[in-house]
C-alpha positions in Angstrom: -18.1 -14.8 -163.8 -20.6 -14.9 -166.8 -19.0 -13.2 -169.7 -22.4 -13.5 -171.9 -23.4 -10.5 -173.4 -27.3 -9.9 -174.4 -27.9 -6.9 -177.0 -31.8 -6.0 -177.5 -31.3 -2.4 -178.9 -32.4 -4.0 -182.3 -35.2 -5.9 -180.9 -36.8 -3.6 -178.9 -38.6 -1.1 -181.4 -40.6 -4.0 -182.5 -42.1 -5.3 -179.2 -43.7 -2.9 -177.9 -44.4 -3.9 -174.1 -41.5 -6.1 -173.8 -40.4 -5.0 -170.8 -43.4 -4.5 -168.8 -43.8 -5.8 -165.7 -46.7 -8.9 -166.4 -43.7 -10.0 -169.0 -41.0 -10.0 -166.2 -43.5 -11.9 -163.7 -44.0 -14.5 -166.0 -40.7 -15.4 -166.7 -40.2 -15.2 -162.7 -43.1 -17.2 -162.4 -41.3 -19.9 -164.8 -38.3 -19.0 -163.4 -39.3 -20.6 -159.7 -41.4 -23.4 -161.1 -38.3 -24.4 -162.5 -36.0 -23.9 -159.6 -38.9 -25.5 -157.1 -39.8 -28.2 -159.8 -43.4 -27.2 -159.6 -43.9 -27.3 -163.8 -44.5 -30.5 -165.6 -41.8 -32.6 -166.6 -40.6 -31.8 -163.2 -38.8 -35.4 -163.1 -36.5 -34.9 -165.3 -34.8 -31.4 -163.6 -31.8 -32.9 -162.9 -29.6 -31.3 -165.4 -30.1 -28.0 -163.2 -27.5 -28.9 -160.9 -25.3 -31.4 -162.6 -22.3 -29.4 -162.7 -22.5 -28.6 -159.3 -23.0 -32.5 -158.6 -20.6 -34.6 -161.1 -18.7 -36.4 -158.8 -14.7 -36.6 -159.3 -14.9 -40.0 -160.0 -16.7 -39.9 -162.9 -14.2 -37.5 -164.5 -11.5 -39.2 -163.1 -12.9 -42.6 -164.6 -13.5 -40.6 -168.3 -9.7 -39.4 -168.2 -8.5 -43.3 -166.8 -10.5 -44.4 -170.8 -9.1 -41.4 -172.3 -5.9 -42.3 -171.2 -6.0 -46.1 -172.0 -7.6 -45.9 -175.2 -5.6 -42.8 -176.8 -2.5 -45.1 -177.9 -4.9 -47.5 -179.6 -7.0 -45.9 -182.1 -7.0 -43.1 -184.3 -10.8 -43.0 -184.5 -13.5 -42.8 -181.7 -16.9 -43.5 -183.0 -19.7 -41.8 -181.5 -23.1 -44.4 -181.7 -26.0 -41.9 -181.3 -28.5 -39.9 -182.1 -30.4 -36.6 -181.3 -29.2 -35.7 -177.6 -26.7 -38.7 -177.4 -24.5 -37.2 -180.3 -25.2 -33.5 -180.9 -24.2 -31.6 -178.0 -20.5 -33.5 -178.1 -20.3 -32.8 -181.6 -21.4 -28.9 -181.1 -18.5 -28.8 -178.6 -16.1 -30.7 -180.9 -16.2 -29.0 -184.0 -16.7 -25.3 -182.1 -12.6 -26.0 -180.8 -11.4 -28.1 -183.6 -9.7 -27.0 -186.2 -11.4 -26.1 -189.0 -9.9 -28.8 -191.3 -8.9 -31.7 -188.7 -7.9 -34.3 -190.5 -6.0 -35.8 -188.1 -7.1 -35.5 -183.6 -5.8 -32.8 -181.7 -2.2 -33.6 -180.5 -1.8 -37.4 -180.3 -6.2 -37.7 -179.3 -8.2 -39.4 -182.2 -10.7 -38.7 -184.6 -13.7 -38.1 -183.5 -16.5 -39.5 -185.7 -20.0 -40.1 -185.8 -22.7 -42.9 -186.5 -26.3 -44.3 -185.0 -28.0 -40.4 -186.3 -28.6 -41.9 -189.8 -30.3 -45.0 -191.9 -28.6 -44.2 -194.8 -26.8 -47.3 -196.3 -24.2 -45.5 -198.6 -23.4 -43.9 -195.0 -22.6 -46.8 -193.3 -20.8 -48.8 -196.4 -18.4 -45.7 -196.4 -17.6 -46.1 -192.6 -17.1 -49.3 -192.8 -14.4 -49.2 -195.3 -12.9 -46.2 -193.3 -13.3 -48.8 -190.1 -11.6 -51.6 -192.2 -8.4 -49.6 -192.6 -8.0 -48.4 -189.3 -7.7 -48.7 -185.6 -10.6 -47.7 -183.6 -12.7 -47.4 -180.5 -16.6 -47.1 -179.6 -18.9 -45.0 -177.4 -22.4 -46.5 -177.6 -25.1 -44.4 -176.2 -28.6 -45.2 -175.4 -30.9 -45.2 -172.1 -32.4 -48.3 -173.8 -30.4 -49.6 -176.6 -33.0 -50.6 -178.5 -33.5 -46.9 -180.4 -33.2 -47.9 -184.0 -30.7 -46.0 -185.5 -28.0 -46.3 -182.6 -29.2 -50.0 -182.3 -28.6 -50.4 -185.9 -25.3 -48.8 -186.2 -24.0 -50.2 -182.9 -25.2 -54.3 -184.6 -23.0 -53.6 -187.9 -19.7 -52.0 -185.3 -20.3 -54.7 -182.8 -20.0 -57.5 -185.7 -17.0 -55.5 -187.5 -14.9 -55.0 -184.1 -15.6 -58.5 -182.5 -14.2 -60.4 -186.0 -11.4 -57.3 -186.4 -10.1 -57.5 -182.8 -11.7 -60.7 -181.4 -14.8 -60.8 -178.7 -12.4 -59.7 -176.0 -10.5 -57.0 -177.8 -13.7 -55.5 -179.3 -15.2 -55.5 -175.4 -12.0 -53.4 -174.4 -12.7 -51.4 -177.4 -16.4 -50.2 -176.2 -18.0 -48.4 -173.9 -21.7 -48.0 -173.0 -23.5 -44.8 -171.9 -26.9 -46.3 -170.7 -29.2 -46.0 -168.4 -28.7 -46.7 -164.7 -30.7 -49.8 -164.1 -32.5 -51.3 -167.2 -32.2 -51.8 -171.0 -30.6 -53.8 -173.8 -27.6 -51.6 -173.9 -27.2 -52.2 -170.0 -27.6 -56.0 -170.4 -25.2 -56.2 -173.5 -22.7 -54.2 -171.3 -22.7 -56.2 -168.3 -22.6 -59.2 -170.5 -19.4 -57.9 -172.5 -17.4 -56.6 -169.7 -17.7 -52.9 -171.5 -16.4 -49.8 -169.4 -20.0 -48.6 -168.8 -21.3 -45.0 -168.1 -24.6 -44.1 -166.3 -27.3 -41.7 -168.0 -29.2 -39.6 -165.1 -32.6 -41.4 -164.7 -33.5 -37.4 -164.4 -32.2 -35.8 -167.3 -33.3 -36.0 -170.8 -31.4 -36.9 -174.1 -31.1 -33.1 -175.4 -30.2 -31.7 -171.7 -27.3 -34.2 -171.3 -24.5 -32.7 -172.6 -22.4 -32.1 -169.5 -23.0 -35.6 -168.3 -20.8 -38.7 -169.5 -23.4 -38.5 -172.6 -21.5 -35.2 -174.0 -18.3 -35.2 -171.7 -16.5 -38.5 -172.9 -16.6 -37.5 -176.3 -15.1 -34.7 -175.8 -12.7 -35.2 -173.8 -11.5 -38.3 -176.2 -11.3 -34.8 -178.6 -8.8 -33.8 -176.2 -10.7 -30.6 -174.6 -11.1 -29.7 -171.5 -14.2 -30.6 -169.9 -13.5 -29.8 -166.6 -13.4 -25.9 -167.9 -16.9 -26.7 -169.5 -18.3 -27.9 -166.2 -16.9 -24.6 -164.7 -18.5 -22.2 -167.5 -21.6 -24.3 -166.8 -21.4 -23.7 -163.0 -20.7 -20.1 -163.3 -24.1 -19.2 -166.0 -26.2 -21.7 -163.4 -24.9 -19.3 -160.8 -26.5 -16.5 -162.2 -29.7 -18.7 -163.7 -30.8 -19.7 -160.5 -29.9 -16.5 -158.2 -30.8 -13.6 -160.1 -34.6 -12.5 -160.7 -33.9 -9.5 -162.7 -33.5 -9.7 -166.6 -31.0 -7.6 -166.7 -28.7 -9.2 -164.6 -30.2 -13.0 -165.8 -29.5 -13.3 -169.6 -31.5 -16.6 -169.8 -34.8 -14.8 -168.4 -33.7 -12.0 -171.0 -33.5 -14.0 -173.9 -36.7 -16.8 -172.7 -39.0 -12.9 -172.2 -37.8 -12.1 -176.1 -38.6 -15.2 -177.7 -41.9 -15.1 -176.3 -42.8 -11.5 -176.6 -41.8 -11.9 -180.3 -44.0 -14.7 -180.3 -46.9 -13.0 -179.2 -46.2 -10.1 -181.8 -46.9 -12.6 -184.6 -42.8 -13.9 -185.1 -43.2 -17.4 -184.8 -39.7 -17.8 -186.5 -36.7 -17.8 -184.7 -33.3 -17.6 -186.9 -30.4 -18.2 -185.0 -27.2 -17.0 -186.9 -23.9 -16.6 -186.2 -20.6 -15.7 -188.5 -18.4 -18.3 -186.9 -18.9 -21.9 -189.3 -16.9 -23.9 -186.5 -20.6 -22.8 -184.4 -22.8 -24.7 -187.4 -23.4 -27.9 -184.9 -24.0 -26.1 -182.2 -26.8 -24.2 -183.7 -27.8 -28.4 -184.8 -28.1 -28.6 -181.1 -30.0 -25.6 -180.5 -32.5 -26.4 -182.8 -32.9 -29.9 -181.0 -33.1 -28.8 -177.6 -36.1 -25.3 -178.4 -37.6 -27.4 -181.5 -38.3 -31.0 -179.1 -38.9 -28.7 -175.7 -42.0 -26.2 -177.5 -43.2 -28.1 -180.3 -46.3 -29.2 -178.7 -49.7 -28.9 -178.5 -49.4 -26.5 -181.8 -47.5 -24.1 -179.9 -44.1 -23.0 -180.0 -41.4 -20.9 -182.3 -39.8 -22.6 -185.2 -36.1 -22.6 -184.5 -34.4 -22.6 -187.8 -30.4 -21.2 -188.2 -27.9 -20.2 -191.0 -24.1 -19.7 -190.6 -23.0 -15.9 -192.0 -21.9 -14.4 -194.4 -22.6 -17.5 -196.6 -26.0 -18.0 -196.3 -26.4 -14.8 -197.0 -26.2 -16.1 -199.9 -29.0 -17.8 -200.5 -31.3 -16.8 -197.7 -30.3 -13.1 -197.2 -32.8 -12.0 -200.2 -35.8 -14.0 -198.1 -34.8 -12.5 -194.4 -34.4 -9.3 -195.9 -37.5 -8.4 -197.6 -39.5 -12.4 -197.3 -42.4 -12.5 -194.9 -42.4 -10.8 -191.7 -42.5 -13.7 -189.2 -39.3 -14.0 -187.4 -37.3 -12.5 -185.2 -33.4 -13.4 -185.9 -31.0 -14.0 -182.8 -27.2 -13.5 -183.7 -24.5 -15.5 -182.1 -21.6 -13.5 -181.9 -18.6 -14.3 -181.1 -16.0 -10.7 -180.0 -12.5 -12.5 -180.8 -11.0 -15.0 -183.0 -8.8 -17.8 -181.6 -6.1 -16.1 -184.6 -5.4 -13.5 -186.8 -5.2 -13.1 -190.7 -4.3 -10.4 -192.3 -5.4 -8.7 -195.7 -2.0 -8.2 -197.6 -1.3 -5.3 -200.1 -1.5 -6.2 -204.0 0.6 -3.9 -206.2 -1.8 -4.1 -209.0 -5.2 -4.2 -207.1 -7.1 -5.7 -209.5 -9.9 -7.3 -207.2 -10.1 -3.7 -205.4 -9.4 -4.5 -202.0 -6.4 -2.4 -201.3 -8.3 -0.2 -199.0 -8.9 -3.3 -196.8 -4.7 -3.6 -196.4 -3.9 -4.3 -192.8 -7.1 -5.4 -191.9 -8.0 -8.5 -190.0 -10.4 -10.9 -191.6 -12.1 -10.6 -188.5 -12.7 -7.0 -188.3 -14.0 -7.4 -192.0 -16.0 -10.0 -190.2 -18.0 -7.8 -187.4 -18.2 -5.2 -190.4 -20.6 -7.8 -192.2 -22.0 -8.8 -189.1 -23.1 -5.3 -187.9 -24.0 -4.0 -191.6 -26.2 -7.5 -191.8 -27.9 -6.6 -188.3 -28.8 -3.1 -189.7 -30.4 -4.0 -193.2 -31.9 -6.7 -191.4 -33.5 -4.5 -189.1 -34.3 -1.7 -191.6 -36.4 -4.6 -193.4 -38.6 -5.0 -190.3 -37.1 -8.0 -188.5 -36.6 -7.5 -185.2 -32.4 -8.4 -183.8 -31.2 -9.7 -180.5 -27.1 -10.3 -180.3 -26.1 -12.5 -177.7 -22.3 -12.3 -177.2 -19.1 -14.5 -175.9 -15.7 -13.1 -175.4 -14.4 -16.3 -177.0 -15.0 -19.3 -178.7 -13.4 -21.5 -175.6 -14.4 -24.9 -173.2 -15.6 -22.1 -170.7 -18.0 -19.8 -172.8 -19.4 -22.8 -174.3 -20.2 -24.4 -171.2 -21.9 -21.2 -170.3 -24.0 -20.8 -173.3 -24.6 -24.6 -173.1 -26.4 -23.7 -169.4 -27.9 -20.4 -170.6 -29.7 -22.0 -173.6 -31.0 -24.9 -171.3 -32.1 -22.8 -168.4 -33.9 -20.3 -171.1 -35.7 -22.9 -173.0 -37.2 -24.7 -169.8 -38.5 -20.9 -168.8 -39.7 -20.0 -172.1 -41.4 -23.3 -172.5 -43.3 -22.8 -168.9 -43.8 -19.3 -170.3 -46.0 -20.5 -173.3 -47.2 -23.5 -171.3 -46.1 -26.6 -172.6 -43.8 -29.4 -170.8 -40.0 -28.4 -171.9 -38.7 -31.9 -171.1 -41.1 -34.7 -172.9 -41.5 -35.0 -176.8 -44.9 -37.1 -177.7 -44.7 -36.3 -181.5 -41.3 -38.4 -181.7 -43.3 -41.5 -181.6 -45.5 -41.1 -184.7 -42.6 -41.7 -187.0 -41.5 -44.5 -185.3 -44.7 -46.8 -185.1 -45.0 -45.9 -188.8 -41.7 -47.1 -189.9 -42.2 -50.2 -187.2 -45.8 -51.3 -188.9 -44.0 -51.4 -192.6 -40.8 -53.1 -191.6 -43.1 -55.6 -190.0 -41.9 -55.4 -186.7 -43.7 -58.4 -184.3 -46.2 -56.6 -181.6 -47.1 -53.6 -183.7 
């Protein structure tokens, strides 16, 4: 059952016409073009029913890796970048603890490299890599991306003289694509345990395939609760026409009406930090899927109360161009307590007995009405929880949504043209042979 909650009270008074019924028929009309595969970028739909189609054997093979590596390392390193890294990380440090040091139960470390260039970067991981036992998940349809490729050259070299050419091979593992690529040739060559990348689904909608799920599960979550929040929001994404009953239509219809009402801004914000990557994510998946064709809302975020901060002065009485979407989140995984002070010198006695959490929704919902009073429009979309379940539901409901927006402003959610400017640039001055 989906337990996502959508809240447009606060958003409604400035969109005048949002509900209408030429709204609602566009976002139907996106809706089936979706579902039929009718819109561009209709060959890389497959995400819609992955859940639904994961085979047993390829969670069965993830736990079999999970299983023989676990004893062996206290670090997993994730090579990637962009779709091949963030969603696992979003998932990771939403059901971590906040200050994990050490893995979850006897599970590694999960760390990250192949997202950066910076040199100070890698020269600190390598003398983490040094001191320690580790293991690798390389992840590239091609392998020849430049900062995995880079990242996965200098590990390679470190493993193979660390743990030999054999012992490094048992070490690695390769998500790649199905039939071509350096990565798949380096992988066959090595012996690597070896995942397969959907030909038909695209870096930042491959979260719930091998790409996001070995990661996690190395975390020690459970991903087969992640498929099943995932299968229960595509439920409802693919069977249910009305807005009200379909939070991605819901949310897609918002974004665009607030568009069209001169809000080309979307803040997403939440008052959770452990949800910081997963807004990282979200920012990936609306900021590659609309940006084109100088079209599109700017998806920028900010974690509450802190950067409150620091930005709360601009969102409060800044410019008028965006509408701010709030992630929130109705219980805490614990409970902490505000204790009574004899003297009371900070003030706070009033607030014995209270939960930091209750103090938390106070902020939250005081922050939604001066934000409002200040003329930017609200929407709240809630989870019960912060759990393997709700965020494989939200993970669904934020895909779904930004393919129907996208259709709904007429641009091609699944390719991304302006990625290549940067890199012909950087190619031509490092003198690369052919450019």
């Amino acid at each position: 059952m989906n337990a996502l909650k959508i809240n447009t009270n606060r958003l409604l008074p400035f969109l005048n016409g949002f509900d209408n019924q030429q709204l609602a028929a566009e976002a139907e009309e996106a809706r089936r073009k979706l579902i039929a595969g009718t819109g561009a970028g209709n060959d890389f739909l497959g995400w819609l029913d992955w859940p639904e189609k994961i085979s047993h054997e390829i969670v069965e093979k993830i736990t079999a890796d999970v299983v023989r590596l676990t004893p062996k390392i206290k670090f997993f390193v994730v090579i990637g970048i962009g779709g091949s890294y963030l969603g696992a990380r979003a998932v990771i440090e939403a059901l971590q603890d906040s200050f994990a040091l050490a893995g979850r139960g006897s599970c590694p470390v999960v760390i990250y490299a192949g997202h950066t260039l910076s040199e100070d970067y890698y020269a600190d991981l390598m003398r983490l890599l040094d001191s320690t036992d580790y293991a690798v998940a390389v992840i590239s349809k091609s392998g020849t991306t430049t900062e995995p490729a880079v990242a996965f050259r200098i590990i390679k070299a470190h493993m193979e003289r660390k743990y030999g050419r054999k012992g490094a091979a048992e070490r690695t593992i390769a998500i790649t694509d199905a039939h071509r690529g350096a990565l798949r040739q380096i992988a066959l060559d090595e012996g690597y345990s070896m995942y397969e990348i959907p030909d038909d689904i695209g870096g930042r909608f491959s979260v719930l395939t091998p790409v996001g799920l070995l990661p996690i599960a190395m975390a020690g979550f459970d991903i087969e609760a992640l498929l099943a929040g995932a299968r229960e929001m595509r439920e409802v994404c693919l069977n249910e026409a009305d807005p009200q009953r379909n939070p991605a239509l819901l949310y897609a219809m918002a974004r665009q009406t607030a568009l069209r009402k001169g809000y080309p801004v979307e803040m997403l914000v939440n008052f959770v930090p452990q949800l910081v990557y997963l807004a990282e994510w979200w920012k990936q998946l609306y900021g590659e899927s609309e940006g084109k064709e100088h079209r599109g809302i700017l998806p920028h975020s900010a974690t509450f109360t802190t950067d409150l901060h620091s930005m709360g002065q601009y969102i409060q009485d800044g410019q008028r161009l965006m509408m701010e979407t709030v992630l929130s989140v109705a219980k805490p995984k614990n409970s902490v307590a505000i204790p009574f002070d004899e003297k009371n010198l900070d003030g706070l006695n009033y607030l014995q007995g209270k939960t930091i959490n209750e103090i938390n929704h106070c902020a939250q919902e005081g922050t939604e009405m001066a934000h409002n009073t200040g003329g930017v429009p609200v929407l709240e979309i809630e989870v019960p929880e912060v759990s393997e379940r709700t965020l494989g539901q939200l993970i669904y409901f934020f895909e779904f949504a930004c393919g129907v927006s996208a259709y709904m402003n007429g641009v091609n959610p699944f390719n991304q043209p302006g990625v290549e400017a940067y890199k012909s640039n950087m190619f031509r001055l490092l003198g690369k042979p052919g450019v």
